[in-house]
DSSP file (Angstrom, degrees, kcal/mol; ACC not computed):
  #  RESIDUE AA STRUCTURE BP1 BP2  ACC     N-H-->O    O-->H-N    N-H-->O    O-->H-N    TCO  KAPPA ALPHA  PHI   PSI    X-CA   Y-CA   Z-CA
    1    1 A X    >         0   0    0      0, 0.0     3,-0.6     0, 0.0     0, 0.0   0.000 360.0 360.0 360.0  -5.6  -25.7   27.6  -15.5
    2    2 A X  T 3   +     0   0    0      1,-0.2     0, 0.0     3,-0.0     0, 0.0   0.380 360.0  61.8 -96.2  -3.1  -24.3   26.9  -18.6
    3    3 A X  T 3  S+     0   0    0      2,-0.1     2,-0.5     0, 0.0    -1,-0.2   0.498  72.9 102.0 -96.1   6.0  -20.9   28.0  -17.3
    4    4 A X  S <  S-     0   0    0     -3,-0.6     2,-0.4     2,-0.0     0, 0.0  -0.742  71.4-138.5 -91.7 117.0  -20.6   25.7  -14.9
    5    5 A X        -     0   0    0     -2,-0.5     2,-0.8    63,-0.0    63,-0.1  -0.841   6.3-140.9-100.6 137.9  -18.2   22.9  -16.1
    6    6 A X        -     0   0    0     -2,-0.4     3,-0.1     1,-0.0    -1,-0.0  -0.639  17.4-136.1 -68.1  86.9  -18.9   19.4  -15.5
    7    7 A X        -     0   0    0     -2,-0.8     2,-1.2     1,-0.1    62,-0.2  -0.186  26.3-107.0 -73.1 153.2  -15.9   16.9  -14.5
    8    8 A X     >  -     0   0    0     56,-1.3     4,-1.1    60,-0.6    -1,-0.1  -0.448  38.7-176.4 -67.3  92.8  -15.2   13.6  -15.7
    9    9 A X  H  > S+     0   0    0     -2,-1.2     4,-4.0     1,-0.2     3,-0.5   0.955  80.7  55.8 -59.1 -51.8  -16.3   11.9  -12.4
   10   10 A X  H  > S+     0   0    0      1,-0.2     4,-2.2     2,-0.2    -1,-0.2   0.936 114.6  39.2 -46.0 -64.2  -15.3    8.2  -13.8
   11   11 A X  H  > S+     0   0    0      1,-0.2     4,-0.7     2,-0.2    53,-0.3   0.502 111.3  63.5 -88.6   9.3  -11.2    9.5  -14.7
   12   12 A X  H  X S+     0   0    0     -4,-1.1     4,-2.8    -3,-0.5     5,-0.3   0.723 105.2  38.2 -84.6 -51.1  -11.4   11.3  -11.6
   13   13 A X  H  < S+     0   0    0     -4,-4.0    -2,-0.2     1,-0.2    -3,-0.2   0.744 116.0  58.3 -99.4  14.7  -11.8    8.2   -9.3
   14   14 A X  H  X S+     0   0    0     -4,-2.2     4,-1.1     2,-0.2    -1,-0.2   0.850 101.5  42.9 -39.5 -58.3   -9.6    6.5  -11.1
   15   15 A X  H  X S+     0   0    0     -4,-0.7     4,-2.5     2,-0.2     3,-0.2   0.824 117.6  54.9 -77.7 -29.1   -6.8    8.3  -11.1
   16   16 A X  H  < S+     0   0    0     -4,-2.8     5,-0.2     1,-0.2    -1,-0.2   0.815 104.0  51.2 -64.7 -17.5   -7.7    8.6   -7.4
   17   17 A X  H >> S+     0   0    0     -5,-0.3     4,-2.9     2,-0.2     3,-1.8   0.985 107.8  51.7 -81.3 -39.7   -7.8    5.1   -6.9
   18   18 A X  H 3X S+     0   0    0     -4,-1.1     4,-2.1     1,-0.3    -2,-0.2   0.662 109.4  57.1 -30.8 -53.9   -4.1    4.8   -8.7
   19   19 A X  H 3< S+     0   0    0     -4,-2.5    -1,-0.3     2,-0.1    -2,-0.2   0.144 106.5  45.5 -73.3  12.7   -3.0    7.5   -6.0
   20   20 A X  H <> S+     0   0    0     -3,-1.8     4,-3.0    -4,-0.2    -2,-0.2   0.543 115.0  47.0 -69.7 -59.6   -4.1    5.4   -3.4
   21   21 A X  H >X S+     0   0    0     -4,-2.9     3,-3.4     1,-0.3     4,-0.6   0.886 111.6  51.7 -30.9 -89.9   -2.3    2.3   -5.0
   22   22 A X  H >X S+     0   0    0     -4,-2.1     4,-1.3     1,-0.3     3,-1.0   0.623 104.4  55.9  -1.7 -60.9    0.5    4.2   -5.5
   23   23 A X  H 3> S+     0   0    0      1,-0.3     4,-2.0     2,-0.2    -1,-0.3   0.905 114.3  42.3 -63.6 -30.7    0.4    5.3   -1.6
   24   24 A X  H << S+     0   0    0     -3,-3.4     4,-0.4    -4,-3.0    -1,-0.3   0.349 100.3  63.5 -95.9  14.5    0.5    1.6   -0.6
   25   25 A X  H <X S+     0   0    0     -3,-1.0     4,-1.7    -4,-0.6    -1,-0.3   0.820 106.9  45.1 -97.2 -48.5    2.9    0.5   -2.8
   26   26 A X  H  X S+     0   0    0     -4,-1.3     4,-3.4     2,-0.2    -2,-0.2   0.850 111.8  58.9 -61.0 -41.0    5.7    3.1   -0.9
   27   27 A X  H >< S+     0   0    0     -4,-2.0     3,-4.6     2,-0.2     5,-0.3   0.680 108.3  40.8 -51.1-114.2    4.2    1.7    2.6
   28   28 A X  H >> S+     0   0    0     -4,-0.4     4,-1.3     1,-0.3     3,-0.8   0.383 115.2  55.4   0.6 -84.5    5.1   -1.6    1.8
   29   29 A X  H 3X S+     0   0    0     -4,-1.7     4,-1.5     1,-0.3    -1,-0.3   0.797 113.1  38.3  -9.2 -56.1    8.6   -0.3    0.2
   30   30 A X  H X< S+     0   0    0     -3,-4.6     3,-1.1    -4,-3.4    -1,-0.3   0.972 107.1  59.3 -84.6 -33.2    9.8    1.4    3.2
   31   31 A X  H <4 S+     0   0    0     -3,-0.8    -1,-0.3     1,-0.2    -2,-0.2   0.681 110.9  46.7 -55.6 -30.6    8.4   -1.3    5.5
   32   32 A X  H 3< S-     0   0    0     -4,-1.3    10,-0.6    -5,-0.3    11,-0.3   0.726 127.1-110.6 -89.6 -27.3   11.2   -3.9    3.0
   33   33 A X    <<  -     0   0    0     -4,-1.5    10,-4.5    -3,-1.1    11,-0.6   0.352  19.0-125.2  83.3 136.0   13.8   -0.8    3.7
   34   34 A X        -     0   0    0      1,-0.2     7,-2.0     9,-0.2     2,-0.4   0.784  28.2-165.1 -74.2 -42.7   14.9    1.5    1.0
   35   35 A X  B     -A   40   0A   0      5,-0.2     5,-0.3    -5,-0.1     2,-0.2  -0.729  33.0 -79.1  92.3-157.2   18.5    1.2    1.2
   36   36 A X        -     0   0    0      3,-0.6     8,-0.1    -2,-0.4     5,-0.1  -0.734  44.7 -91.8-140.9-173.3   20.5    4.2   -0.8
   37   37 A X  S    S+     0   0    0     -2,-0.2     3,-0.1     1,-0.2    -2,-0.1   0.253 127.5  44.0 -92.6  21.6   21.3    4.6   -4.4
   38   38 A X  S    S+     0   0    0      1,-0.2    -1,-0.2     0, 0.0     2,-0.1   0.726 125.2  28.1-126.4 -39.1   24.3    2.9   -4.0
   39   39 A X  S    S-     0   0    0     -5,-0.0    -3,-0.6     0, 0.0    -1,-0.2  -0.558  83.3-155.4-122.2  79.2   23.2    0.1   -1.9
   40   40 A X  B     -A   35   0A   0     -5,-0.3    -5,-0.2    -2,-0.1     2,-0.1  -0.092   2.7-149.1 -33.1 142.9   19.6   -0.5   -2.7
   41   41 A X        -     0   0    0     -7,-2.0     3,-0.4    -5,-0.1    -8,-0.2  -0.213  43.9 -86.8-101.3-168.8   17.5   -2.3    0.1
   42   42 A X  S    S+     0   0    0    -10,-0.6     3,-0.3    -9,-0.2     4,-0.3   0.641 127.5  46.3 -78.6 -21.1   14.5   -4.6   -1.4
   43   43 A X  S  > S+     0   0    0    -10,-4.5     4,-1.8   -11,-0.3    -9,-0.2   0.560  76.5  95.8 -89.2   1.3   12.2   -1.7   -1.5
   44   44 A X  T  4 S+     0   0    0    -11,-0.6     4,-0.1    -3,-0.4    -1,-0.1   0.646  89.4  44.1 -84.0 -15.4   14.2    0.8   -3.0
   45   45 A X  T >> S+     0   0    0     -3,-0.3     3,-2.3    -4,-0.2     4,-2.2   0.889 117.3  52.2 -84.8 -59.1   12.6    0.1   -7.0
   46   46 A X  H 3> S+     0   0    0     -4,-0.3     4,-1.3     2,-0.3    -2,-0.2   0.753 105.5  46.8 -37.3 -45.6    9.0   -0.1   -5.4
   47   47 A X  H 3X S+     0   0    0     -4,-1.8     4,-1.3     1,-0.2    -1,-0.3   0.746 116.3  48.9 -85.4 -14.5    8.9    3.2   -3.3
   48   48 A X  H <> S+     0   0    0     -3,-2.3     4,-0.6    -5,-0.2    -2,-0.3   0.792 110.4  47.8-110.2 -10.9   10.2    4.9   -6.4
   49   49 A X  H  X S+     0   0    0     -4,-2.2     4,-5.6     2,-0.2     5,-0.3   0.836 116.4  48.4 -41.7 -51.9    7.5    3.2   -8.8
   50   50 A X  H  X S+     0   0    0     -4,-1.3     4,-1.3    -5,-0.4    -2,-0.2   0.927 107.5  54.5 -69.8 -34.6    5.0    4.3   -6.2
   51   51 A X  H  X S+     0   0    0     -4,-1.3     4,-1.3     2,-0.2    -1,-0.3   0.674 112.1  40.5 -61.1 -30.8    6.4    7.4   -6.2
   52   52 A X  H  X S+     0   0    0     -4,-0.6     4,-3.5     2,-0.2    -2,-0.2   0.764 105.7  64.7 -76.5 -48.5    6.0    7.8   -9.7
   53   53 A X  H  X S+     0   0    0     -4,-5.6     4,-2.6     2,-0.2    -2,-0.2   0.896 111.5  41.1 -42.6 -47.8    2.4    6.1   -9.8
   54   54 A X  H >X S+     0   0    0     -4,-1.3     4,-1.7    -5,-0.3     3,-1.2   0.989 110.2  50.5 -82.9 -61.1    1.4    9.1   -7.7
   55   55 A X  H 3X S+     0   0    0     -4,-1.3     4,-1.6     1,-0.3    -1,-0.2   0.850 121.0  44.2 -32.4 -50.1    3.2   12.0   -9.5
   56   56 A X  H 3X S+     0   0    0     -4,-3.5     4,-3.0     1,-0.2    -1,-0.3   0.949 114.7  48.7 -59.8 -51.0    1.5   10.2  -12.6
   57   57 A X  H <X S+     0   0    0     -4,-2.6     4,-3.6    -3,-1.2    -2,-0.2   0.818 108.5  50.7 -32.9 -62.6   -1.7    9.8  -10.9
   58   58 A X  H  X S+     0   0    0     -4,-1.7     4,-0.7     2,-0.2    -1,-0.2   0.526  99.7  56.5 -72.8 -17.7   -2.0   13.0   -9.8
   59   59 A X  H >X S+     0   0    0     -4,-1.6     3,-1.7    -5,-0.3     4,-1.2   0.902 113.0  56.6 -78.5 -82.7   -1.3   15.0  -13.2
   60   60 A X  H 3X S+     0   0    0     -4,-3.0     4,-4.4     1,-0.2    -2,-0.2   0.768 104.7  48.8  -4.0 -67.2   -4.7   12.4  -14.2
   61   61 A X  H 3X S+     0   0    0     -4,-3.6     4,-1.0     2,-0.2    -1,-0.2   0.909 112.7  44.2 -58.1 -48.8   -6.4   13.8  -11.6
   62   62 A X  H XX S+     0   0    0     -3,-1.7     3,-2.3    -4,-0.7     4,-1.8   0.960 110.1  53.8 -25.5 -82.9   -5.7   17.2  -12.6
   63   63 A X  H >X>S+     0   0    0     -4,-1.2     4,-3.9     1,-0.3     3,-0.9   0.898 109.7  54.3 -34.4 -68.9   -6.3   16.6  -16.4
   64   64 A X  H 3<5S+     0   0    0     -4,-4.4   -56,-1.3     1,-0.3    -1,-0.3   0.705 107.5  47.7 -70.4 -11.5   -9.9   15.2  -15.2
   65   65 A X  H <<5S+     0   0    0     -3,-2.3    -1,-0.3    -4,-1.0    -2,-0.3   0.738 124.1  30.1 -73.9 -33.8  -10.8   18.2  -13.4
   66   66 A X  H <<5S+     0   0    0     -4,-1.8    -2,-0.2    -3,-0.9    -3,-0.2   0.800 107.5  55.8 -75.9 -39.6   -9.9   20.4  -16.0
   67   67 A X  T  <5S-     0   0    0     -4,-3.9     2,-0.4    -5,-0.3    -3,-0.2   0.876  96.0-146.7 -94.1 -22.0  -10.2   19.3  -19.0
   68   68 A X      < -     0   0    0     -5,-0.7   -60,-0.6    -4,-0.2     2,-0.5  -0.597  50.8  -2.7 107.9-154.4  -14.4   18.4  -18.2
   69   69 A X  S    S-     0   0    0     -2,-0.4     2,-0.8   -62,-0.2   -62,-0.1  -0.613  81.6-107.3 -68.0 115.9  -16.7   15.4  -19.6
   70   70 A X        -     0   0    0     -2,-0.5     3,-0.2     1,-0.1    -1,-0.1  -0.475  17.6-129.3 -65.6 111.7  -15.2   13.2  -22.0
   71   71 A X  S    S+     0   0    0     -2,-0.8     2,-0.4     1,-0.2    -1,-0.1   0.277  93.3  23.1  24.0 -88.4  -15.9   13.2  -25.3
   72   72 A X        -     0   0    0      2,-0.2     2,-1.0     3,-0.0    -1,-0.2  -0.879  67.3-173.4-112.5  79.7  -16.6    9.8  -26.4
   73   73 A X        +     0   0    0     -2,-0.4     2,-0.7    -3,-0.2    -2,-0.1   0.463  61.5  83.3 -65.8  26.7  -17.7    8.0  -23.1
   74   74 A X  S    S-     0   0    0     -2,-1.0    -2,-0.2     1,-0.2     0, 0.0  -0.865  75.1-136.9-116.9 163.0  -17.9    4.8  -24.8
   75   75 A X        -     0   0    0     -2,-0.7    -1,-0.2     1,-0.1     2,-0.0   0.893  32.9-133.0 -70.4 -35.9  -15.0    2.5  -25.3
   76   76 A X        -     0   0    0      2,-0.1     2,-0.1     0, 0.0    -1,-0.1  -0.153  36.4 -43.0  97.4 166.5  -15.1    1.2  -28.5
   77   77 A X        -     0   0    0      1,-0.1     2,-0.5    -2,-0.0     0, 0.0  -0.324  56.5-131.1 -80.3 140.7  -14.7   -2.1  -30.2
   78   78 A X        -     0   0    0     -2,-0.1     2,-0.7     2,-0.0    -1,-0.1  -0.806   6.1-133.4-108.2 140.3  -12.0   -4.0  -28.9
   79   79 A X     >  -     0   0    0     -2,-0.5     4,-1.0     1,-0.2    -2,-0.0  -0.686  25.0-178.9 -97.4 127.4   -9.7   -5.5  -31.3
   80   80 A X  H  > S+     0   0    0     -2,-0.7     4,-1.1     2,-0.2    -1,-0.2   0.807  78.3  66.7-101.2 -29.0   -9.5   -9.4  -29.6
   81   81 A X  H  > S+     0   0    0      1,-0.3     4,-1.5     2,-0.2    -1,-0.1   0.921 110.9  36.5 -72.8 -38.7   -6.7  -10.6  -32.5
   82   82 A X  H >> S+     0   0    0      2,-0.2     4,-1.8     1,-0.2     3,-1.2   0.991 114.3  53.8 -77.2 -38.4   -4.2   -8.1  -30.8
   83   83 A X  H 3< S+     0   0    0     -4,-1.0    -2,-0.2     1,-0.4    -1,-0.2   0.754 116.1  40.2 -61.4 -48.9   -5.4   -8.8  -27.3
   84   84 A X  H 3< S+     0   0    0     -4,-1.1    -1,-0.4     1,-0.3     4,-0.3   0.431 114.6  49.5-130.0 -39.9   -4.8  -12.6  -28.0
   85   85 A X  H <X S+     0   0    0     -4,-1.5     4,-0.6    -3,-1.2    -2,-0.3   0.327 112.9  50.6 -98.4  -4.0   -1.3  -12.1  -30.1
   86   86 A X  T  < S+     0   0    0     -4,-1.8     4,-0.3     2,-0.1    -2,-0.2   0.448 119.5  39.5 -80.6  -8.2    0.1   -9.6  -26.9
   87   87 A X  T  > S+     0   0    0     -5,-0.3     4,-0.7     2,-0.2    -3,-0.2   0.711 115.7  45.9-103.6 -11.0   -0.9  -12.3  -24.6
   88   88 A X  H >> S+     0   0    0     -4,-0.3     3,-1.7     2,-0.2     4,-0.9   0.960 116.4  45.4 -85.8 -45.2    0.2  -15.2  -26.5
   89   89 A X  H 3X S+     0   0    0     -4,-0.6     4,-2.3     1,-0.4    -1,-0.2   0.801 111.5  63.4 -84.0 -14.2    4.0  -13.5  -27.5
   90   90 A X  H 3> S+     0   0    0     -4,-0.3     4,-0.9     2,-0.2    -1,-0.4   0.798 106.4  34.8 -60.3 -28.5    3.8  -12.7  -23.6
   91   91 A X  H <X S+     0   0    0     -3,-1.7     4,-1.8    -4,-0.7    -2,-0.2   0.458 116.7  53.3-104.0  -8.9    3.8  -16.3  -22.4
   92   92 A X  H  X S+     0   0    0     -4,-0.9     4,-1.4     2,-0.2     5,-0.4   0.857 107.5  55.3-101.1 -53.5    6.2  -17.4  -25.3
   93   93 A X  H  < S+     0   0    0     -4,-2.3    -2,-0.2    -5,-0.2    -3,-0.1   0.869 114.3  44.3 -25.7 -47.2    8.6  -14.2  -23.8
   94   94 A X  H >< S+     0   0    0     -4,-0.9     3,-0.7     2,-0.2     4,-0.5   0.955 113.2  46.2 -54.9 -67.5    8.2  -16.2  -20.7
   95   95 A X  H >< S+     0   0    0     -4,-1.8     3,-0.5     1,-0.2     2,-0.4   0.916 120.7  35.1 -12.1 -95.1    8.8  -19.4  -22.0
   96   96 A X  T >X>S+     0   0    0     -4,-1.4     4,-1.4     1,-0.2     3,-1.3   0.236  95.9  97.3 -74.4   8.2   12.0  -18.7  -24.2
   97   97 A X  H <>5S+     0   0    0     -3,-0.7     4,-2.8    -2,-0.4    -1,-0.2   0.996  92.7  29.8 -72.6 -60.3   13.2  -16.0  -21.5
   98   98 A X  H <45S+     0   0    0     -3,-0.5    -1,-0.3    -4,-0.5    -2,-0.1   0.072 127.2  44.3 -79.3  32.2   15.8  -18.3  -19.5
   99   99 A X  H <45S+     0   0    0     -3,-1.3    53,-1.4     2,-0.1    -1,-0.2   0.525 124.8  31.8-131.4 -19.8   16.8  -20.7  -22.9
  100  100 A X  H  <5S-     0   0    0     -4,-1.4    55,-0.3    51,-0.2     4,-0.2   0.830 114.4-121.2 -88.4 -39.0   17.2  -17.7  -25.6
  101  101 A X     X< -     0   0    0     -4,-2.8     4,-1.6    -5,-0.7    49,-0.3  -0.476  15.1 -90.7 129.9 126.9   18.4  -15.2  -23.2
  102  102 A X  H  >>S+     0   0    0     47,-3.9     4,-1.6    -2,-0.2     5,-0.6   0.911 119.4  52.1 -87.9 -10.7   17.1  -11.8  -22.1
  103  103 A X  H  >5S+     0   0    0     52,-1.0     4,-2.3    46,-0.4    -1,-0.2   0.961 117.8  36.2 -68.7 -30.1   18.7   -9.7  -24.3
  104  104 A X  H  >5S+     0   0    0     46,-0.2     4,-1.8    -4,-0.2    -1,-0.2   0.888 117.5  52.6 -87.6 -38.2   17.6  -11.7  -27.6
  105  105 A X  H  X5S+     0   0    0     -4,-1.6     4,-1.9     2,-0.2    -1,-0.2   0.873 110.3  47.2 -71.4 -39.7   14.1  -12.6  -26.2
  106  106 A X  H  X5S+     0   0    0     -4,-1.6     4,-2.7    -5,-0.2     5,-0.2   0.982 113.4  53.7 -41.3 -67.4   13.4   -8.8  -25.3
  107  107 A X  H >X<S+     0   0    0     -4,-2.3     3,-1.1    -5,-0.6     4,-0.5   0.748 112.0  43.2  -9.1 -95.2   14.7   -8.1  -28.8
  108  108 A X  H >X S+     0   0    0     -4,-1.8     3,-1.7     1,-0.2     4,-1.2   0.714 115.2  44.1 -48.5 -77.3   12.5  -10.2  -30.0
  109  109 A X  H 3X S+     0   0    0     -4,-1.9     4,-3.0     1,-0.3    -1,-0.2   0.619 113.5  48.1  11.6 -65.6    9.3   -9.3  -28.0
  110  110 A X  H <X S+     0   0    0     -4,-2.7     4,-2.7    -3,-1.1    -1,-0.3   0.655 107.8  54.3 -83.7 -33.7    9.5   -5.8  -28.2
  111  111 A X  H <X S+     0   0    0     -3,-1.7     4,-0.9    -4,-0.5     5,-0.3   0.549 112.9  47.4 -86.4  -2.4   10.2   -5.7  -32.3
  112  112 A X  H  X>S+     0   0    0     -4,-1.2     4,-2.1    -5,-0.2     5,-1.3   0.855 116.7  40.6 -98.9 -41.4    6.8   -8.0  -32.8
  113  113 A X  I  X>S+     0   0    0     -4,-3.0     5,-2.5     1,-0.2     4,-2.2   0.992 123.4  45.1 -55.9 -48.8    4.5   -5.6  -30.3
  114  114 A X  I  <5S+     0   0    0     -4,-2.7     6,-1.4     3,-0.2     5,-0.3   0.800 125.0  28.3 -67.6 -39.7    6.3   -2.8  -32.0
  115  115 A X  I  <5S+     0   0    0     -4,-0.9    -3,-0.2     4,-0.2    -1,-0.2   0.777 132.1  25.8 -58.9 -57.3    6.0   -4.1  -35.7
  116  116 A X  I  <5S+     0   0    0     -4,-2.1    -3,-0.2    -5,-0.3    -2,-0.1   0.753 131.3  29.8-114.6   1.6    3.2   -6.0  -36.0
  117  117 A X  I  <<S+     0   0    0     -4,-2.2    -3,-0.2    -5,-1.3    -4,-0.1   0.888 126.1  40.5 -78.1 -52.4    0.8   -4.6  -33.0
  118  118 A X  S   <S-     0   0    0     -5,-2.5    -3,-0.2    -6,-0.2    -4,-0.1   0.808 103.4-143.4 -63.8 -48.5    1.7   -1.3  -32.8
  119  119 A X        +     0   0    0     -6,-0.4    -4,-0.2    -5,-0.3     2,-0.1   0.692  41.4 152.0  91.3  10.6    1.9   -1.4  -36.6
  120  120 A X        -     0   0    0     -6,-1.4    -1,-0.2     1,-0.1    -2,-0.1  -0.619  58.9 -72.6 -93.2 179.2    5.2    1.0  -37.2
  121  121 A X     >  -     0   0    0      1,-0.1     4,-1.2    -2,-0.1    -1,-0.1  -0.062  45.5-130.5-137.5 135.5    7.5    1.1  -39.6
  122  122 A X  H  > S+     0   0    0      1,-0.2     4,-3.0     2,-0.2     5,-0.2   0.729 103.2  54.7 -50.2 -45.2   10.0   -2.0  -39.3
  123  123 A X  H  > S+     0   0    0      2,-0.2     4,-2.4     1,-0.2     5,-0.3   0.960 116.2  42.2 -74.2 -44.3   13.4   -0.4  -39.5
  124  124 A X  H  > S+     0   0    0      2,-0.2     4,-1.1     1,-0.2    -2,-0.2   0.736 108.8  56.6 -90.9  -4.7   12.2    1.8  -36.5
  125  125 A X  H >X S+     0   0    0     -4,-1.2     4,-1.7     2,-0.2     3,-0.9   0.988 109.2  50.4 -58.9 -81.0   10.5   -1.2  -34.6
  126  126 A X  H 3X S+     0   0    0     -4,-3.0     4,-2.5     1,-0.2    -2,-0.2   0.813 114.2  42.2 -63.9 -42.5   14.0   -2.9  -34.9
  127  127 A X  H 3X S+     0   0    0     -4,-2.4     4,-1.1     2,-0.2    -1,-0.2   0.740 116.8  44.3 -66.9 -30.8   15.9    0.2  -33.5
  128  128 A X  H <X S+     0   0    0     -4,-1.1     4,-3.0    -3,-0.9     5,-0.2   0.878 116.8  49.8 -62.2 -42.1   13.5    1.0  -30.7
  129  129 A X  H  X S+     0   0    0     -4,-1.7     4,-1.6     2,-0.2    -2,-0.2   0.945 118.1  40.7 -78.1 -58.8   13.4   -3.1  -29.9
  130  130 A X  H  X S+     0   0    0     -4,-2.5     4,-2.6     1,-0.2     5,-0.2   0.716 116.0  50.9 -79.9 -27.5   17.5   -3.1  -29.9
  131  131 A X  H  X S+     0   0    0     -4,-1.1     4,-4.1     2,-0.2    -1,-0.2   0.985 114.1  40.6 -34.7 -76.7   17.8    0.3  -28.0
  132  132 A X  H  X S+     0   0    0     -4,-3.0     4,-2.9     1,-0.2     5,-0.3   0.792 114.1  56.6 -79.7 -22.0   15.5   -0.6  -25.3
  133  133 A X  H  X S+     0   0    0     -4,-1.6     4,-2.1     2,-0.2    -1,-0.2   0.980 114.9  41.1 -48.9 -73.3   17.2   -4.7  -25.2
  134  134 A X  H  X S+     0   0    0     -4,-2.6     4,-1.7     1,-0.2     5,-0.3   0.754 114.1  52.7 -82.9 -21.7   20.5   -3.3  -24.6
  135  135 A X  H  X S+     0   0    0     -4,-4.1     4,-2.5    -5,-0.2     5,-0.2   0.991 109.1  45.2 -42.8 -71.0   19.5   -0.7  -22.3
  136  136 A X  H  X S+     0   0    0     -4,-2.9     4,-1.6     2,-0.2     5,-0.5   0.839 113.4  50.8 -25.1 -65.0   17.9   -2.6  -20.2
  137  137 A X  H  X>S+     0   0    0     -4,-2.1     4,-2.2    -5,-0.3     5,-1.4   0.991 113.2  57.5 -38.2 -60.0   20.9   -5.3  -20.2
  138  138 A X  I  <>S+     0   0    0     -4,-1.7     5,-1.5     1,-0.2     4,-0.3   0.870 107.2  33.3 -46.5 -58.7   22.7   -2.4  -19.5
  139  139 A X  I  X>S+     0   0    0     -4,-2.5     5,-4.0    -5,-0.3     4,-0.7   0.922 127.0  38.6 -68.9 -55.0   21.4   -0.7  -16.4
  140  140 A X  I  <5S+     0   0    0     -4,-1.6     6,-2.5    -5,-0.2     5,-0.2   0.979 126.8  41.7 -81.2 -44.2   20.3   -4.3  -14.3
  141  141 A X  I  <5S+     0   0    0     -4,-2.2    -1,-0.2    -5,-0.5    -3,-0.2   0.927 133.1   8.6 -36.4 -72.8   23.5   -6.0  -15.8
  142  142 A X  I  4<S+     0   0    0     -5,-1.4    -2,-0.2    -4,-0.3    -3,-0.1   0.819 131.9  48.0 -98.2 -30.9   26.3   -4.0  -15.7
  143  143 A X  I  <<S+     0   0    0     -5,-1.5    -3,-0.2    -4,-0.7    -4,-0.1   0.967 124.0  19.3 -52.7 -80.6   24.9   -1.1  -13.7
  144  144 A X  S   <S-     0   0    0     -5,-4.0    -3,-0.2    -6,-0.1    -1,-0.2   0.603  89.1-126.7-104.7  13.1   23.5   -2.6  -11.2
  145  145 A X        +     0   0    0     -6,-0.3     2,-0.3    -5,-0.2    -4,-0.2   0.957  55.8 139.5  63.2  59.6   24.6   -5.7  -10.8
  146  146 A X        -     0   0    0     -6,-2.5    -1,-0.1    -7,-0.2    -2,-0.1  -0.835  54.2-121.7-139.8 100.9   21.5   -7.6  -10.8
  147  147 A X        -     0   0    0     -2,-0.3     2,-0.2    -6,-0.1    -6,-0.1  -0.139  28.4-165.7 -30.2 101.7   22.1  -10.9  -12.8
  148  148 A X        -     0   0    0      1,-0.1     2,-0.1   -11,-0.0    -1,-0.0  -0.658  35.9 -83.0 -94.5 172.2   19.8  -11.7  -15.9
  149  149 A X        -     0   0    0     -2,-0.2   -47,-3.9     1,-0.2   -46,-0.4  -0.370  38.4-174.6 -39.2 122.1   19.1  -15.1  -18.1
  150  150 A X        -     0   0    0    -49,-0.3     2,-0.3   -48,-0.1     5,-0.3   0.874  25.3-158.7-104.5 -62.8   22.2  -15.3  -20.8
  151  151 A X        -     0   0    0    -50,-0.2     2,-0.4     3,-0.2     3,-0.4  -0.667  45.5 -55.4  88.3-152.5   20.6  -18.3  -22.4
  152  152 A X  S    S+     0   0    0    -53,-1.4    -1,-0.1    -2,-0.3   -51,-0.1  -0.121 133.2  66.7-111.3  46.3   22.6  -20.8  -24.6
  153  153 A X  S    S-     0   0    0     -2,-0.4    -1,-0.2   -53,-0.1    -2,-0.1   0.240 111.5-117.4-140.1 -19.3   24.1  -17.7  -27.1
  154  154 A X              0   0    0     -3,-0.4    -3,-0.2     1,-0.1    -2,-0.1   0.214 360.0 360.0 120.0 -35.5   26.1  -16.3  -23.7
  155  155 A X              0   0    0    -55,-0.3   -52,-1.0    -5,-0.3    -4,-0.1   0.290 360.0 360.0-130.2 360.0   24.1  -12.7  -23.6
């Protein structure tokens, strides 16, 4: 009996519950109309999130059949000073979004989780942070023509 492997029952109905989500996040989508890639409808980000949710989901589900009983089943101490400085620079993101700007508030945002939560290395915290700022601008801006906050600097 001892070959007989045991699955992680807990990340198993998780990830099934995630692939559920997932299915009713595309209902809802197509029910708003999808649109094309050229003319997006109001559902057309949503069905392909959901789409993703499940793809994602569904690798999970895999993983937790396979891969057996987890380790550590406990969680571990949870660290409340980050919990409490990602929710506090989240509401100040909010705050400052429309008066800074998104590009500079992203910036900004994204080099403090990455730098002092995350804990990496500064120089690559600023490059990650400036990447993903003007990316972002970049697709929903210019791309797709979907208007963000310029704030009082113009960008």
């Amino acid at each position: 009996m001892d070959s007989v492997k045991k699955i992680n029952i807990t990340a198993a109905i998780i990830a099934l519950f995630w692939v559920a989500l997932g299915i009713l996040l595309c209902y809802g989508a197509i029910r708003l109309g999808v649109g094309s890639a050229t003319e997006p409808g109001s559902g057309f980000i949503f069905v392909w999130s959901g789409l993703i949710l499940v793809v994602l989901s569904l690798i999970a589900f895999a993983e937790s059949l396979r891969n057996g009983e987890e380790a550590s089943p406990g969680v571990g101490v949870l660290n409340w000073r980050k919990i409490v400085l990602v929710l506090l620079a989240l509401l100040l993101y909010a705050f400052f979004l429309e008066r800074l700007g998104f590009v500079l508030t992203t910036f900004l945002l994204l080099s403090f989780l990455l730098g002092l939560i995350q804990g990496a290395h500064w120089g690559k915290s600023l490059g990650v942070a400036g990447a993903a700022a003007l990316g972002s601008y970049a697709m929903f801006e210019l791309w797709l023509k979907i208007r963000l906050p310029h704030g009082i600097f113009g960008f």
